[in-house]
PDB file of N, CA, C and O in Angstrom:
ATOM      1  N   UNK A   1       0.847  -1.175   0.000  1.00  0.00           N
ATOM      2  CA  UNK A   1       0.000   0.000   0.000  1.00  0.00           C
ATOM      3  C   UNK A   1       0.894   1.240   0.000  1.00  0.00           C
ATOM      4  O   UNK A   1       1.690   1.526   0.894  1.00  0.00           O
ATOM      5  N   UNK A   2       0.663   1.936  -1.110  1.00  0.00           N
ATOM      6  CA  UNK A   2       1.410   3.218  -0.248  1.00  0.00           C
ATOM      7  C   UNK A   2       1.003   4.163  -0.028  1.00  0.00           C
ATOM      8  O   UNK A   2      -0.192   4.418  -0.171  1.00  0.00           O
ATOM      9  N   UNK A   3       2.134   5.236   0.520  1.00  0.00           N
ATOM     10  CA  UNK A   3       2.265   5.979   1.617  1.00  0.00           C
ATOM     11  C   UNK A   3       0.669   7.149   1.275  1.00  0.00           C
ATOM     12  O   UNK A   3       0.510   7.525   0.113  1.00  0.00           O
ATOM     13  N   UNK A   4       0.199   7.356   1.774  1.00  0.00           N
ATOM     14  CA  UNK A   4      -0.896   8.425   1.790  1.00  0.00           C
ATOM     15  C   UNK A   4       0.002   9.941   1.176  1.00  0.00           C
ATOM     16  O   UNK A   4      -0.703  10.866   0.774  1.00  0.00           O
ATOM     17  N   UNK A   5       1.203  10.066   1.149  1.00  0.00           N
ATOM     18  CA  UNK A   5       2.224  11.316   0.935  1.00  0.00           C
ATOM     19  C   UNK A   5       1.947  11.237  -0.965  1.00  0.00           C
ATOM     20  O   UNK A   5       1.645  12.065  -1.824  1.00  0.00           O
ATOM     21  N   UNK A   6       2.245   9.782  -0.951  1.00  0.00           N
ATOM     22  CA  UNK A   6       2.125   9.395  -2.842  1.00  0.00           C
ATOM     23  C   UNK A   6       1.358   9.877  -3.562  1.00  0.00           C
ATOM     24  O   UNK A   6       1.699   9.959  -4.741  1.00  0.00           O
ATOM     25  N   UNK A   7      -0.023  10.407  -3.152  1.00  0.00           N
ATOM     26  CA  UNK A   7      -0.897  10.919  -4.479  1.00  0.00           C
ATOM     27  C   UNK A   7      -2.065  10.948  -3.474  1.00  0.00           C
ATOM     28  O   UNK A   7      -2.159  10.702  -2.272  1.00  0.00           O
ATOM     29  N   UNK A   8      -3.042  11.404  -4.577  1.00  0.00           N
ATOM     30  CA  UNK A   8      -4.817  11.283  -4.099  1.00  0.00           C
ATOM     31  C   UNK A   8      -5.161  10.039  -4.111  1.00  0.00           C
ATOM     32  O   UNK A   8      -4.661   9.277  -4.938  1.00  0.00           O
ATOM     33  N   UNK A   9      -6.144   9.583  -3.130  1.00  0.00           N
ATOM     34  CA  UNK A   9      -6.851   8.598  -3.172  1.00  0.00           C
ATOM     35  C   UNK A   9      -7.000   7.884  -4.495  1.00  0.00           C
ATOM     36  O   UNK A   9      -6.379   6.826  -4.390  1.00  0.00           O
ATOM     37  N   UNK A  10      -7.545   7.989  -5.696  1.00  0.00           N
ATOM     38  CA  UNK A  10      -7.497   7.855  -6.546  1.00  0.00           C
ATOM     39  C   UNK A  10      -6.374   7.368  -6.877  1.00  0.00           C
ATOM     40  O   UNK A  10      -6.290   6.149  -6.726  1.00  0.00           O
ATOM     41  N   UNK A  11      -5.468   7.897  -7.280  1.00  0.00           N
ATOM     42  CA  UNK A  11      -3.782   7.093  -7.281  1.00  0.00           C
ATOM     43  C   UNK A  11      -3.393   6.378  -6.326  1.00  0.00           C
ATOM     44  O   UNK A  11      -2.646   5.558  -6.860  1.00  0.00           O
ATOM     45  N   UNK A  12      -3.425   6.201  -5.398  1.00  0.00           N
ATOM     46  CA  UNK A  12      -3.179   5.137  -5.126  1.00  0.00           C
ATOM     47  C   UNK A  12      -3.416   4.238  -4.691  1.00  0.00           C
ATOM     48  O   UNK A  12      -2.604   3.462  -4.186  1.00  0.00           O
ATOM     49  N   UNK A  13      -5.257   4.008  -4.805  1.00  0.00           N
ATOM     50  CA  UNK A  13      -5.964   2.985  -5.653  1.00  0.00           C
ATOM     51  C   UNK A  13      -5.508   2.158  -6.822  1.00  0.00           C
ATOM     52  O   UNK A  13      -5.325   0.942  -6.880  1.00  0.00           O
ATOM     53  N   UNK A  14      -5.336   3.280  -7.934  1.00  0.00           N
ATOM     54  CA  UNK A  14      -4.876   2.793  -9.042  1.00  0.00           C
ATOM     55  C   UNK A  14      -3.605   2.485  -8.677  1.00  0.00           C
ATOM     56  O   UNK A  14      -3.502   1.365  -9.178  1.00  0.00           O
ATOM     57  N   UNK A  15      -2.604   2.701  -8.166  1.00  0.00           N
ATOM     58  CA  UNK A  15      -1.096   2.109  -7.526  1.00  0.00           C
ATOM     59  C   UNK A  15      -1.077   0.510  -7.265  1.00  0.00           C
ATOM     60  O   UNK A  15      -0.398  -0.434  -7.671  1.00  0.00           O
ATOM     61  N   UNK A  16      -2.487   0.739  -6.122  1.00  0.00           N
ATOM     62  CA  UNK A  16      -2.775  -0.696  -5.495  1.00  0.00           C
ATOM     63  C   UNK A  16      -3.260  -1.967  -6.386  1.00  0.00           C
ATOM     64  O   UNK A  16      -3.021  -3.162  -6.213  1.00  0.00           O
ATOM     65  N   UNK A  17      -4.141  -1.211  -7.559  1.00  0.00           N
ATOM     66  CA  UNK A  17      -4.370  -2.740  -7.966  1.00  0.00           C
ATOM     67  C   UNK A  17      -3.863  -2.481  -9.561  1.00  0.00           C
ATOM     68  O   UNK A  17      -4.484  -2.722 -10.597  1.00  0.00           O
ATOM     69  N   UNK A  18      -2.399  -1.856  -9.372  1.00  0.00           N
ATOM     70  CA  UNK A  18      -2.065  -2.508 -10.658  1.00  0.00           C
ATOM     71  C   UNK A  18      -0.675  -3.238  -9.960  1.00  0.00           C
ATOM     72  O   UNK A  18       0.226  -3.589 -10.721  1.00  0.00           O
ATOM     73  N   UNK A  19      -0.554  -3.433  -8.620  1.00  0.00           N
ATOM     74  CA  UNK A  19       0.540  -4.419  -8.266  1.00  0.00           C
ATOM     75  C   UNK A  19      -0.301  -5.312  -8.029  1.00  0.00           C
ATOM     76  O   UNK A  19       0.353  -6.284  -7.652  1.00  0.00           O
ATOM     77  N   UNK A  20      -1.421  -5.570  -8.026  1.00  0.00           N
ATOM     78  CA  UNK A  20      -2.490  -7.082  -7.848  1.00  0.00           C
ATOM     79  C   UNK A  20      -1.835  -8.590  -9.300  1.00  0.00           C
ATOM     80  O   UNK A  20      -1.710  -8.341 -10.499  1.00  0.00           O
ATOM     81  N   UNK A  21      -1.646  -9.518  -8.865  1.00  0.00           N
ATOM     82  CA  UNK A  21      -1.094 -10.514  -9.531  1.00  0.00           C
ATOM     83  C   UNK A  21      -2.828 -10.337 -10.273  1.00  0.00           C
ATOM     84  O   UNK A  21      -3.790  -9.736  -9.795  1.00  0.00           O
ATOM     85  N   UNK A  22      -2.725 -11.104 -11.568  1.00  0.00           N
ATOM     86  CA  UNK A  22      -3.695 -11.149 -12.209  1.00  0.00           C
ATOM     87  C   UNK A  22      -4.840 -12.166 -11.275  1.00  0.00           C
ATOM     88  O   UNK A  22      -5.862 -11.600 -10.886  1.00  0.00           O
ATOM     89  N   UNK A  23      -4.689 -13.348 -11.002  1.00  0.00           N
ATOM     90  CA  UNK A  23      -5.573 -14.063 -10.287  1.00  0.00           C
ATOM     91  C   UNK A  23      -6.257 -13.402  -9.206  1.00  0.00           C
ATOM     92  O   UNK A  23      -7.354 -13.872  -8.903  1.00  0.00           O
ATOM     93  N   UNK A  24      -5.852 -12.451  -8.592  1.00  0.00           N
ATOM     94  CA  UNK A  24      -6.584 -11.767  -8.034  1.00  0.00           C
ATOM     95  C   UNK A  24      -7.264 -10.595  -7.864  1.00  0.00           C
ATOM     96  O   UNK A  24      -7.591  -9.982  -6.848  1.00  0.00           O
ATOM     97  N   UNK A  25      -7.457 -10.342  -9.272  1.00  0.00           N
ATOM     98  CA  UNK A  25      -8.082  -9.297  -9.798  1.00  0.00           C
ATOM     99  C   UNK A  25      -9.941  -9.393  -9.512  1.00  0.00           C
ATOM    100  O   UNK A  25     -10.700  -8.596  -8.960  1.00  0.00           O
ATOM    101  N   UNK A  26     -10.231 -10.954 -10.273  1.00  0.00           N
ATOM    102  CA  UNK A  26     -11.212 -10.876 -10.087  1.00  0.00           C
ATOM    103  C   UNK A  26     -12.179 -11.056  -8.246  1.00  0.00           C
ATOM    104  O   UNK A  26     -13.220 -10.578  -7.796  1.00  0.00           O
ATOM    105  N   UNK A  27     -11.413 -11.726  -7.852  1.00  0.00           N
ATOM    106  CA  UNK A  27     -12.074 -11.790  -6.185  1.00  0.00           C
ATOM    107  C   UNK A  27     -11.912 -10.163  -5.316  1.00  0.00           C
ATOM    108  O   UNK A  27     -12.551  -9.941  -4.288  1.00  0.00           O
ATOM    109  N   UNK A  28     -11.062  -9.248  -5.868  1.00  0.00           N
ATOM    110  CA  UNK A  28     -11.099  -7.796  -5.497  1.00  0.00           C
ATOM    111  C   UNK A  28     -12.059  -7.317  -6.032  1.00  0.00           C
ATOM    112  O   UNK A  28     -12.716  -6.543  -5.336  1.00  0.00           O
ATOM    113  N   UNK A  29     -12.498  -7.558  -7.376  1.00  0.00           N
ATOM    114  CA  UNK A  29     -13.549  -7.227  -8.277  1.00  0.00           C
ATOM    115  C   UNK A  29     -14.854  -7.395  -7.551  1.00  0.00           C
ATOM    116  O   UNK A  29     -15.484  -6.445  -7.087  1.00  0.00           O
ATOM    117  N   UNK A  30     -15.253  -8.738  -7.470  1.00  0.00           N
ATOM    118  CA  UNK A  30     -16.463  -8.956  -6.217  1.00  0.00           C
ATOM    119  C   UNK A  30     -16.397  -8.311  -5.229  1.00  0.00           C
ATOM    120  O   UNK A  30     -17.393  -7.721  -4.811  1.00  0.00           O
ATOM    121  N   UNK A  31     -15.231  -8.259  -4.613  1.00  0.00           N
ATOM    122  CA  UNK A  31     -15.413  -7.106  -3.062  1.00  0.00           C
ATOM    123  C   UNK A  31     -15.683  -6.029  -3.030  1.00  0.00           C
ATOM    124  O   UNK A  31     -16.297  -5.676  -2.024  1.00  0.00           O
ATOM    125  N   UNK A  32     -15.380  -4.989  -4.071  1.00  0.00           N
ATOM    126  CA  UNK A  32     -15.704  -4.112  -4.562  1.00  0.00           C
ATOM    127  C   UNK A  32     -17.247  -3.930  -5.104  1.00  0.00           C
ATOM    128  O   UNK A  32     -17.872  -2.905  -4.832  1.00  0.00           O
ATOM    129  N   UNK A  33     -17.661  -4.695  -5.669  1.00  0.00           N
ATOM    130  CA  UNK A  33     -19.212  -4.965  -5.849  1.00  0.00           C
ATOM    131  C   UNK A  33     -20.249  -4.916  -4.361  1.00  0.00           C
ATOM    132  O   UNK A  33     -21.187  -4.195  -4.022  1.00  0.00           O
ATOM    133  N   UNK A  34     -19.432  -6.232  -3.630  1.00  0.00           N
ATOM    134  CA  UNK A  34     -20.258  -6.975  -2.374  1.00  0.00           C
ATOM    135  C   UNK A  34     -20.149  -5.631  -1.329  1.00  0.00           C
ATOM    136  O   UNK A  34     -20.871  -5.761  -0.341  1.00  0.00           O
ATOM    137  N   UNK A  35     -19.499  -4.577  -1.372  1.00  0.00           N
ATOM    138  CA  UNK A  35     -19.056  -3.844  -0.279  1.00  0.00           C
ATOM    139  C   UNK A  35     -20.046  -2.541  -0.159  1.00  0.00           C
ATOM    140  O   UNK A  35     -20.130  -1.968  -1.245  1.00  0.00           O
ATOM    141  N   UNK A  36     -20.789  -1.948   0.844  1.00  0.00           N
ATOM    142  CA  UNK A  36     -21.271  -1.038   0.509  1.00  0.00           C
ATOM    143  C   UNK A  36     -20.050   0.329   0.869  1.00  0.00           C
ATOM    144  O   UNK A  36     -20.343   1.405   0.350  1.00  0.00           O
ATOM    145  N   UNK A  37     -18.877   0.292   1.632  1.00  0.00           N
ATOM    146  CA  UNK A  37     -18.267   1.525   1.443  1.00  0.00           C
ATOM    147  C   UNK A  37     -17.691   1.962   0.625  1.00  0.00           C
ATOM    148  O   UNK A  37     -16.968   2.933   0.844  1.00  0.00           O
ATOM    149  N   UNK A  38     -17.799   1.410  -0.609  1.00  0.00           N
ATOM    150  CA  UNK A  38     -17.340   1.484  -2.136  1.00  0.00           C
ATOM    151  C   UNK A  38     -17.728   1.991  -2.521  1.00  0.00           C
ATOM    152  O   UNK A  38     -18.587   1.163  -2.823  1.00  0.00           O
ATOM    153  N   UNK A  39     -18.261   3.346  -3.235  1.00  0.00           N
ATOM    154  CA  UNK A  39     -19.235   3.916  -4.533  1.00  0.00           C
ATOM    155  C   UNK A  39     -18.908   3.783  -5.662  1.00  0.00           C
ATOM    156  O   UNK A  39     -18.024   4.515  -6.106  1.00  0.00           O
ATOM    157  N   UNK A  40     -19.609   2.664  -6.595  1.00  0.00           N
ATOM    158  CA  UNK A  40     -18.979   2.918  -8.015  1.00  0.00           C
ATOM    159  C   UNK A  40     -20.298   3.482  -8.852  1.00  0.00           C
ATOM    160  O   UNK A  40     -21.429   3.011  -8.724  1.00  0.00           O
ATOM    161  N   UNK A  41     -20.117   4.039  -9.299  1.00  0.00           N
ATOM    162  CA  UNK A  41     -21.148   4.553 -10.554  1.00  0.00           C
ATOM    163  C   UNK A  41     -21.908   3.370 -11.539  1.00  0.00           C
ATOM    164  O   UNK A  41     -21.467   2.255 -11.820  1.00  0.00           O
ATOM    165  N   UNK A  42     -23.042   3.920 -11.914  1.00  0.00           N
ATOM    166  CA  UNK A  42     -23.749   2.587 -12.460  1.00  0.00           C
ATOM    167  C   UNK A  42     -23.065   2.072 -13.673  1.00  0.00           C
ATOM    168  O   UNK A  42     -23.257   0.934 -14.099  1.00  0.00           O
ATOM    169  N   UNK A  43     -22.141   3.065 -14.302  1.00  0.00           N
ATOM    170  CA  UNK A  43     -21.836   2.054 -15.733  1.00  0.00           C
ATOM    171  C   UNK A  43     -20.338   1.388 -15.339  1.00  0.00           C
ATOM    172  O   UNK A  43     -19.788   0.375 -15.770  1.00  0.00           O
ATOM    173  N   UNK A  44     -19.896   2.417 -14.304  1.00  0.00           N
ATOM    174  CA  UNK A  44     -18.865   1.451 -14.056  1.00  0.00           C
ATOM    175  C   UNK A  44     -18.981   0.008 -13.296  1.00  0.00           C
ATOM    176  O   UNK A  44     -18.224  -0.948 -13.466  1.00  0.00           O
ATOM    177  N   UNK A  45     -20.033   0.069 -12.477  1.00  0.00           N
ATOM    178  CA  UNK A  45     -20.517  -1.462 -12.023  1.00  0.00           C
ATOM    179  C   UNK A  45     -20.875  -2.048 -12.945  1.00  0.00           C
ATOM    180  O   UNK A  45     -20.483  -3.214 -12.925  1.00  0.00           O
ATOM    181  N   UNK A  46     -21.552  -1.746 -13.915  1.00  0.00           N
ATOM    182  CA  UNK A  46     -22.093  -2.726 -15.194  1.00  0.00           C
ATOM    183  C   UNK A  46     -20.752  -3.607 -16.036  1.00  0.00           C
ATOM    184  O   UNK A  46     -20.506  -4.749 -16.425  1.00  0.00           O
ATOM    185  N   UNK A  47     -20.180  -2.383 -16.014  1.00  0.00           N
ATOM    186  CA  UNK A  47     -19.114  -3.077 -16.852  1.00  0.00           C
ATOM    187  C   UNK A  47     -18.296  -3.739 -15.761  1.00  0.00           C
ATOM    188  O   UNK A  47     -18.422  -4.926 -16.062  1.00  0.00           O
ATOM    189  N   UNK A  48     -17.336  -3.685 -14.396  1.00  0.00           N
ATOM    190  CA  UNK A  48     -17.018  -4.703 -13.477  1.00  0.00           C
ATOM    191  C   UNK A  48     -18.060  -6.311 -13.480  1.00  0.00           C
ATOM    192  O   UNK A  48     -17.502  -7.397 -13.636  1.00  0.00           O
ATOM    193  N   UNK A  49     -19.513  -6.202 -13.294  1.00  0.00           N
ATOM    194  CA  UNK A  49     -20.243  -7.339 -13.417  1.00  0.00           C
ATOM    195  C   UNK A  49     -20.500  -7.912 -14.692  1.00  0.00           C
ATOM    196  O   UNK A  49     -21.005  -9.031 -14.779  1.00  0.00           O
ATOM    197  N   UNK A  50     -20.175  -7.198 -15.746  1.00  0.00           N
ATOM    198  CA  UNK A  50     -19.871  -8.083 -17.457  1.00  0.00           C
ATOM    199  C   UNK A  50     -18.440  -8.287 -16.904  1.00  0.00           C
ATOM    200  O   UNK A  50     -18.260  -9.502 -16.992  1.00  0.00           O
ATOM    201  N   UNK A  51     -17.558  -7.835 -16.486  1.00  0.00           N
ATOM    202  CA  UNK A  51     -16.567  -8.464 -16.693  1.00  0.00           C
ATOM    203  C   UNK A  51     -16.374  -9.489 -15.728  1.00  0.00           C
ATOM    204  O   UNK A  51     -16.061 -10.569 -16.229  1.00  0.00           O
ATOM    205  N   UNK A  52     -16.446  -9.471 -14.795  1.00  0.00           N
ATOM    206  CA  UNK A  52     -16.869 -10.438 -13.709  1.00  0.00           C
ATOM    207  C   UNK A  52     -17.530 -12.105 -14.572  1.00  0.00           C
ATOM    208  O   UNK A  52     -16.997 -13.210 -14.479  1.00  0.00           O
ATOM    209  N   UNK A  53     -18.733 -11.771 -15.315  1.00  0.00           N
ATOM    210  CA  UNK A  53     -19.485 -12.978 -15.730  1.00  0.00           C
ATOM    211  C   UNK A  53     -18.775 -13.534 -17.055  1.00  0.00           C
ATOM    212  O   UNK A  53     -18.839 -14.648 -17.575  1.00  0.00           O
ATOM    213  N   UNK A  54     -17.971 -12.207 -17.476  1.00  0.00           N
ATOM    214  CA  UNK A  54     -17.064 -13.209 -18.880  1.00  0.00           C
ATOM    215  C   UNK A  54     -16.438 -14.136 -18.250  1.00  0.00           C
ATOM    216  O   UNK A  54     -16.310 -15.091 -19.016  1.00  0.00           O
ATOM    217  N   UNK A  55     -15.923 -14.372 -17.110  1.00  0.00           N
ATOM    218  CA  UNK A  55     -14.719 -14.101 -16.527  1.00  0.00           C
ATOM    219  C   UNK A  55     -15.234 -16.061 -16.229  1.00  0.00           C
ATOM    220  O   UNK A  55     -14.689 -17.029 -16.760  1.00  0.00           O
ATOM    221  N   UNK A  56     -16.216 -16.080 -15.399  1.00  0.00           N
ATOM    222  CA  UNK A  56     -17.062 -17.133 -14.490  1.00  0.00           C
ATOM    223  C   UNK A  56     -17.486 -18.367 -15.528  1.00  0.00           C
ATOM    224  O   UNK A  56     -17.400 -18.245 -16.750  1.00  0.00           O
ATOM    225  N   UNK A  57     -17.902 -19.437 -14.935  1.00  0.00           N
ATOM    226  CA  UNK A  57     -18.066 -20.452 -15.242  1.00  0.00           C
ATOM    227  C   UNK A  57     -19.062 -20.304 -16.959  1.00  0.00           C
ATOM    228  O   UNK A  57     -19.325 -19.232 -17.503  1.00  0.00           O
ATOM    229  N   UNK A  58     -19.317 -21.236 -17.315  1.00  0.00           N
ATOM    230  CA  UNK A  58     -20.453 -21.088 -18.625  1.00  0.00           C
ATOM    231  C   UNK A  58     -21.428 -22.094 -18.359  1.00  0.00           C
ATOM    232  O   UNK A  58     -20.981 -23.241 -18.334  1.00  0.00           O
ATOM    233  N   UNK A  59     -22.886 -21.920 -18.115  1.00  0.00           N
ATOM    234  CA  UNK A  59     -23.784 -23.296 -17.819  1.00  0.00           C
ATOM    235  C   UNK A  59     -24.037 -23.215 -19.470  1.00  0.00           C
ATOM    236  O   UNK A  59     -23.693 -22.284 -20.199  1.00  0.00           O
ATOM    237  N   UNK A  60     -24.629 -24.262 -19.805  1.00  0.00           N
ATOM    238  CA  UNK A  60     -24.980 -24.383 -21.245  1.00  0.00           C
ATOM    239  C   UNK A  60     -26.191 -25.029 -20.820  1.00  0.00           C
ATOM    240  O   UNK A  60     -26.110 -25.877 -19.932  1.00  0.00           O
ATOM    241  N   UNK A  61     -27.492 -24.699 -21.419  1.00  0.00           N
ATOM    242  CA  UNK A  61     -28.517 -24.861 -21.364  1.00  0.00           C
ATOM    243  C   UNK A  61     -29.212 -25.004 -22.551  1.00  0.00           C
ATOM    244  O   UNK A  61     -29.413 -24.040 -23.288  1.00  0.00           O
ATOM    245  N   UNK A  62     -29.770 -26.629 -22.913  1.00  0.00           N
ATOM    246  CA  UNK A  62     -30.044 -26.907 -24.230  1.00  0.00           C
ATOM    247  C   UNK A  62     -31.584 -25.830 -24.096  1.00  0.00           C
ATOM    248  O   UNK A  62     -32.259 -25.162 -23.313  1.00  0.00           O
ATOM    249  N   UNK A  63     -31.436 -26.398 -25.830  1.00  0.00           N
ATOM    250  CA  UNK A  63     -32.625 -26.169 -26.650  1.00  0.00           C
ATOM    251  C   UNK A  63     -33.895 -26.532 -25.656  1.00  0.00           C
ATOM    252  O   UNK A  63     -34.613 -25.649 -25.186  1.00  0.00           O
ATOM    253  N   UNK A  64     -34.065 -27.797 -25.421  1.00  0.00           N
ATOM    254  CA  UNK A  64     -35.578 -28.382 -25.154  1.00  0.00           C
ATOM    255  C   UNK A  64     -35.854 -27.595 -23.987  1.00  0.00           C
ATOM    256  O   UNK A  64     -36.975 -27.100 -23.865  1.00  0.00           O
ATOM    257  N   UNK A  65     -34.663 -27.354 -22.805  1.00  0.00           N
ATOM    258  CA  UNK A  65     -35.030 -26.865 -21.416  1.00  0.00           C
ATOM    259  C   UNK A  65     -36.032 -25.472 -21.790  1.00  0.00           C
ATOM    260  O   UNK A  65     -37.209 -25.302 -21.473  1.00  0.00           O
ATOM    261  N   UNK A  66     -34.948 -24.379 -22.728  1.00  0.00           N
ATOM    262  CA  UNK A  66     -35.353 -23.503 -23.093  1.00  0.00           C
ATOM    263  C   UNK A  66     -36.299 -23.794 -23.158  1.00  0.00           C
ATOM    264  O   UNK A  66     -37.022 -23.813 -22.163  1.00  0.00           O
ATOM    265  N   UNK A  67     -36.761 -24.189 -24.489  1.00  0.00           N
ATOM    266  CA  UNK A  67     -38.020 -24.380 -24.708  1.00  0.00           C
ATOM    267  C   UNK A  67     -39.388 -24.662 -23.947  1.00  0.00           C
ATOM    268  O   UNK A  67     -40.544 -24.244 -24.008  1.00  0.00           O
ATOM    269  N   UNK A  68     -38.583 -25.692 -23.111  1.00  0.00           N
ATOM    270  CA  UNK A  68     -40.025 -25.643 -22.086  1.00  0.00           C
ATOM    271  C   UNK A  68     -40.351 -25.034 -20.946  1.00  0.00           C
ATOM    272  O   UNK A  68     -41.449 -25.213 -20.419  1.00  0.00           O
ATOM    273  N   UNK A  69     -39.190 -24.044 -20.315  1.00  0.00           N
ATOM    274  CA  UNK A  69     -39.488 -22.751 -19.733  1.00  0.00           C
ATOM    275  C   UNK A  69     -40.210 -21.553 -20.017  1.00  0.00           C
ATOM    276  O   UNK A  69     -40.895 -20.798 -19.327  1.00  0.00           O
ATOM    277  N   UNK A  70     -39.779 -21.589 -21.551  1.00  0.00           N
ATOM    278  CA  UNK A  70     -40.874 -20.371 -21.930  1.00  0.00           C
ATOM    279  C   UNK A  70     -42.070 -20.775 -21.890  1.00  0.00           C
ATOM    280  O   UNK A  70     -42.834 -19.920 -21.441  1.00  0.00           O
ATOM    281  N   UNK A  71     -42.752 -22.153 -22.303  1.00  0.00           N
ATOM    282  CA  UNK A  71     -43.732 -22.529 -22.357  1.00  0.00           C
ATOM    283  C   UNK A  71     -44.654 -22.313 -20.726  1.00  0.00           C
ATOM    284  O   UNK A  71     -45.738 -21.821 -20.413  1.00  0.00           O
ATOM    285  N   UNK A  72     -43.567 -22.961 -20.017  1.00  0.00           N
ATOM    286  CA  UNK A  72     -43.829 -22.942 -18.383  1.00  0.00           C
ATOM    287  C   UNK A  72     -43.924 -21.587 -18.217  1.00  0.00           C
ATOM    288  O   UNK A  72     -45.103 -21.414 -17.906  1.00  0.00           O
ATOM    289  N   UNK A  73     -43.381 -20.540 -18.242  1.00  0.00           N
ATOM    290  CA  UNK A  73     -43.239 -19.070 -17.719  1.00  0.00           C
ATOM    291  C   UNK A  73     -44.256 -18.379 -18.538  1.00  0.00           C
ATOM    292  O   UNK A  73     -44.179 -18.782 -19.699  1.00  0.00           O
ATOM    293  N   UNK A  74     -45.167 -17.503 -18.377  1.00  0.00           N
ATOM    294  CA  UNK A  74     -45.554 -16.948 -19.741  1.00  0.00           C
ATOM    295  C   UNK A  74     -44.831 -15.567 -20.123  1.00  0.00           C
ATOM    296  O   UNK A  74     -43.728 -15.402 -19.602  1.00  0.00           O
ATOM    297  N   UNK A  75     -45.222 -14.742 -20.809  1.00  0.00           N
ATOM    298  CA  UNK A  75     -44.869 -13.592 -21.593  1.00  0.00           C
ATOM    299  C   UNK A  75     -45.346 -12.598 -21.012  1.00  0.00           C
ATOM    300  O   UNK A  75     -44.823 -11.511 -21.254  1.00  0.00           O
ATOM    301  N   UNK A  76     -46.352 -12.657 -20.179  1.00  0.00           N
ATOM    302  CA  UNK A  76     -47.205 -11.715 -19.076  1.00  0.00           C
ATOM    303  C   UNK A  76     -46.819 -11.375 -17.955  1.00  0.00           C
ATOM    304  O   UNK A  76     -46.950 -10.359 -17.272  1.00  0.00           O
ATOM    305  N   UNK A  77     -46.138 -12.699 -17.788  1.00  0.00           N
ATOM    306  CA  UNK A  77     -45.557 -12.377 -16.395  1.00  0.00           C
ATOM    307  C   UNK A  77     -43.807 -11.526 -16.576  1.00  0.00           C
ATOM    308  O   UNK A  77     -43.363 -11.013 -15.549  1.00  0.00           O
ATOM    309  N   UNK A  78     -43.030 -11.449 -17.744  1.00  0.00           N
ATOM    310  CA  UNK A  78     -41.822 -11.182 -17.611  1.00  0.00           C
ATOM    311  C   UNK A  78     -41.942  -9.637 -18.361  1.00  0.00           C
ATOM    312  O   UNK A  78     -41.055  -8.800 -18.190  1.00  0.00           O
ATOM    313  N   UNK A  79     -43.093  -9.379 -19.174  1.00  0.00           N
ATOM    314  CA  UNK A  79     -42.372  -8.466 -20.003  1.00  0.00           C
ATOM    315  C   UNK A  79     -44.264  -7.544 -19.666  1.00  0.00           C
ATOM    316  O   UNK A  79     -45.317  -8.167 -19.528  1.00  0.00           O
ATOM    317  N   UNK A  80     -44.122  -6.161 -19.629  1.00  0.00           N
ATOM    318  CA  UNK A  80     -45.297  -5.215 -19.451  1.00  0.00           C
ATOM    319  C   UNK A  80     -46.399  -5.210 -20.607  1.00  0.00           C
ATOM    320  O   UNK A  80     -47.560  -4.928 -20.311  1.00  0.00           O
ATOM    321  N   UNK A  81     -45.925  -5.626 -22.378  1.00  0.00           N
ATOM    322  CA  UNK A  81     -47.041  -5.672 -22.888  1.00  0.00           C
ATOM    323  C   UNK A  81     -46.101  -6.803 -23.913  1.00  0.00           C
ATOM    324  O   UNK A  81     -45.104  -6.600 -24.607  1.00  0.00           O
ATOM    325  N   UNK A  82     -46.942  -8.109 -23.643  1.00  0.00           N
ATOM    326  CA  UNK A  82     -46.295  -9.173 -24.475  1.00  0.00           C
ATOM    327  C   UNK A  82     -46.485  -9.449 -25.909  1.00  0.00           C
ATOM    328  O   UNK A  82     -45.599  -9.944 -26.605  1.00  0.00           O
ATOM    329  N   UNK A  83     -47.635  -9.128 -26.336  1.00  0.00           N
ATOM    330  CA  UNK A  83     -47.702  -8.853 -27.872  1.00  0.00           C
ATOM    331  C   UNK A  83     -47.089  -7.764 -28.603  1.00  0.00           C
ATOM    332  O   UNK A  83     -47.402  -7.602 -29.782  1.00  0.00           O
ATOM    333  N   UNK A  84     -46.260  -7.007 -28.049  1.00  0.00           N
ATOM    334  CA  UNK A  84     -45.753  -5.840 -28.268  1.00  0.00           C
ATOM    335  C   UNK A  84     -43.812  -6.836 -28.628  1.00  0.00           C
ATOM    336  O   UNK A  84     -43.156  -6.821 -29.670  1.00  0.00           O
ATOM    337  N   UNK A  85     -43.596  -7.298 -27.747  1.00  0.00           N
ATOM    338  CA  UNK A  85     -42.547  -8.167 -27.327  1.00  0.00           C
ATOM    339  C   UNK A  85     -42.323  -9.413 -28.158  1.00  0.00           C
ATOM    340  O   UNK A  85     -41.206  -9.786 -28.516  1.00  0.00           O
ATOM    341  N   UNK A  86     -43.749 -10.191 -28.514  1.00  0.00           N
ATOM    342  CA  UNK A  86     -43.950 -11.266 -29.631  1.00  0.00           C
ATOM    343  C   UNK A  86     -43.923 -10.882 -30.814  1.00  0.00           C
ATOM    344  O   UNK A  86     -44.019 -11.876 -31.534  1.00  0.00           O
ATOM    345  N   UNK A  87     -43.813  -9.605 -31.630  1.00  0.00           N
ATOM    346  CA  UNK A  87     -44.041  -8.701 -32.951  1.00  0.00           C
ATOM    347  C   UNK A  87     -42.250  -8.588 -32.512  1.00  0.00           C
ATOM    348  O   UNK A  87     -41.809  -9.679 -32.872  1.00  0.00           O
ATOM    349  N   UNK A  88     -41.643  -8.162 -32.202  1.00  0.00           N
ATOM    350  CA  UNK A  88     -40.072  -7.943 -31.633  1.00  0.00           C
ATOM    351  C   UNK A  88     -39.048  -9.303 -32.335  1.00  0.00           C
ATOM    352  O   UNK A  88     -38.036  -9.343 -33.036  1.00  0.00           O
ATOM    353  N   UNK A  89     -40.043 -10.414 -31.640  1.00  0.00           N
ATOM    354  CA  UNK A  89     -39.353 -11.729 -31.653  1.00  0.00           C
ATOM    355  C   UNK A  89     -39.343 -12.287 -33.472  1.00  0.00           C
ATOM    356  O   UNK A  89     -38.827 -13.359 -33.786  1.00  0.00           O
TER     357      UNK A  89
END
């Protein structure tokens, strides 16, 4: 960490996690998310949690499941006017 003399907050933040080994980029990444004394701005959280989920496992979820979730779920319940949404599709 260094010295508080080194720069603004800001720098040396940025100081701190560009000596971070790469593997632990992303579990700082979550803490930073999970933490409320953190403020990040909404697009900068958006883009930390896309990068976060590139980052994470991949489930692969066939065709049929799909398929029979939508069937199971309807269009009413997820979206405010579903024929509006089915003309889209």
């Amino acid at each position: 960490m260094p010295p508080p003399e080194a720069g603004s907050k800001h720098e040396r933040l940025e100081a701190c996690l560009a000596q971070l080994a790469d593997e632990d980029l992303l579990p700082v990444a979550q803490r930073f998310l999970d933490s409320d004394k953190v403020f990040i701005g909404r697009a900068e959280r958006f883009a930390l949690e896309d990068a976060l989920w590139a980052a994470g496992p991949v489930v692969e979820i066939p065709g049929r499941v799909r398929r029979e979730l939508a069937r199971t779920v309807g269009l009413e319940l997820l979206v405010h006017r579903p024929e509006r949404f089915g003309w889209l599709l």
